[in-house]
N, C-alpha and C positions, 0 to 999 in steps of 0.2 A: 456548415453542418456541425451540428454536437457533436462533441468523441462521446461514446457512451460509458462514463466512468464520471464520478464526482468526488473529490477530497475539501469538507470546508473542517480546516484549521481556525476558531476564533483564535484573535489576538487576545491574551492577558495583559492587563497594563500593569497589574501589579501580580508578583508571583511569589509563595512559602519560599523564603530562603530555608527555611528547615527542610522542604521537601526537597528542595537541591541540591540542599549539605548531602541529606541521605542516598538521593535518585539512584546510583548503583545498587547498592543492598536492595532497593524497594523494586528494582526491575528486574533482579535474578528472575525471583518466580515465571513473573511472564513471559522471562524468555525460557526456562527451563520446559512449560507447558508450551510453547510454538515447536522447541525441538522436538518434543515428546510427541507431539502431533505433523510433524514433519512428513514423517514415510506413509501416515494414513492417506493424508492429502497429496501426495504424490500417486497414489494407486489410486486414490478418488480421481485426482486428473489423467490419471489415462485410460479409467472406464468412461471416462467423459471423452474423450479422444477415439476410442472406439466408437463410443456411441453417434460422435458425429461422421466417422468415415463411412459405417455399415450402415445407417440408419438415418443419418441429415437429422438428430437431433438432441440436446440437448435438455437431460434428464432435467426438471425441475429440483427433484429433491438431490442430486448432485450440486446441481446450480447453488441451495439454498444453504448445503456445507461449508461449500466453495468459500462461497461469501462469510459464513459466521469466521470462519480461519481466517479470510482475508479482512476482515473486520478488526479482528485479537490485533493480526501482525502490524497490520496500520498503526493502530492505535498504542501498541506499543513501542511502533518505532517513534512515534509523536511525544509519545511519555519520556523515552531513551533522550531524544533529543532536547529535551525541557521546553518542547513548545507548549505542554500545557501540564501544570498539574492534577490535573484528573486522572486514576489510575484507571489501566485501561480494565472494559469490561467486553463480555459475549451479547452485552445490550443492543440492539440494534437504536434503538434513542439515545443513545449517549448525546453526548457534546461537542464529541467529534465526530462529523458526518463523512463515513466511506459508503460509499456508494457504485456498483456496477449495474447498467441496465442488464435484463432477461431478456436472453436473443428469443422472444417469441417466433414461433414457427409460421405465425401468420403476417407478420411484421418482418422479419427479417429470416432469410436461409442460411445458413451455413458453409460454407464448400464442404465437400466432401472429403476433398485429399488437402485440405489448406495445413489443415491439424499435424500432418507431417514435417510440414515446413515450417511449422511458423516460428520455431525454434531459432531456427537457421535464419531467418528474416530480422527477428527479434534481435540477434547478435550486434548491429551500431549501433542503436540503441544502449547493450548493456556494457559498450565499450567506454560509450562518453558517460553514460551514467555512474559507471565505475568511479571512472577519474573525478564527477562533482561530488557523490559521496565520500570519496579521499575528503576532498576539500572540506566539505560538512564536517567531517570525524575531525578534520586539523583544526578548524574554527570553533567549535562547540566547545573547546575548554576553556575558550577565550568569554563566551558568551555563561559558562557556568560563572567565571569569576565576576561578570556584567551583574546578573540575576544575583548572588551572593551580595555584593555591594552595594547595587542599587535598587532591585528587590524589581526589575524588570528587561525582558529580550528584547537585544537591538532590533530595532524596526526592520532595516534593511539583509539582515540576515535572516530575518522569520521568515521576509518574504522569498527569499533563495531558498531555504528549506522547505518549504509548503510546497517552491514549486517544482523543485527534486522530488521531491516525497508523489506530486500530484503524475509527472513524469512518470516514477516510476511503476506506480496506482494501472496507467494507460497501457503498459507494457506488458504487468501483468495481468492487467484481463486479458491482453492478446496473446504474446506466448505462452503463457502458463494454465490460466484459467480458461481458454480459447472460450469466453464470452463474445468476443465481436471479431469481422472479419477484416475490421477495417482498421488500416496502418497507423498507427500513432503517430501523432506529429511528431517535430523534434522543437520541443518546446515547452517553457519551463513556466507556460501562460496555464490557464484554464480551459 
């Protein structure tokens, strides 16, 4: 069975060493606008959390916020990491595909009281998660100097970050964004 979540990373074979000399200075901004929007999406996700314990559903135009913020932050954690030079935008077409399925109400129900816990579920997840993102953060100055000198990201680390990054995609549609009811693998696959 599909998890209902999609993260496609293309590979660049060749990437702007100037955009990676710069990528700090060029990614303030879009991290200053995820913090700035930070506590809205937080009270978005817990009218979305009401909404599914009183009512078993999931606002659409909740849903459709959700996702543009969950869009930004992907997309700039992708930028952050120099997995692509494309800066990130609120496009839903961009280059890089994040992707959450819409728990339609005809299609899939919700629990009622799940949205309480799922927090608390979600927590091994953000344990082990933790500790690969450490590792990401240790290794990615190694992979700036790779991109700097050779003007491309090691293969075998891209593919450890995509699948961190797609990991943690899963977890956050479940705890966070309570899009789906169903438990995330522990797994750094698609």
């Amino acid at each position: 069975m599909r998890y209902p979540t999609h993260l496609e990373i293309p590979y660049q074979v060749h990437q702007s060493r100037l955009s990676v000399l710069l990528r700090l200075p060029l990614v303030l901004p879009t991290m200053l606008i995820v913090n700035f929007f930070a506590p809205f999406m937080s009270l978005s996700r817990f009218l979305v959390g009401l909404s599914i314990v009183f009512f078993a559903h999931y606002p659409k135009w909740l849903f459709e916020l959700n996702m543009s913020s969950c869009r930004f932050e992907f997309r700039s954690l992708v930028y952050l990491l120099l997995l692509t030079d494309e800066y990130p935008t609120f496009q839903k077409n961009a280059g890089i595909l994040v992707e959450i399925d819409y728990p339609d109400e005809d299609d899939v129900s919700l629990a009622r009281l799940l949205p309480l816990l799922k927090w608390l579920f979600a927590i091994p997840h953000v344990i082990i998660l933790s500790l690969f993102s450490l590792l990401l953060c240790l290794i990615t100055p190694v992979c700036w100097l790779s991109v700097l000198l050779m003007g491309r990201y090691p293969d075998g680390v891209f593919s450890f970050a995509g699948g961190v990054l797609r990991w943690w995609l899963r977890v956050y549609a479940y705890g966070w964004m309570l899009a789906t009811d169903q438990y995330p693998p522990f797994s750094l696959e698609e």
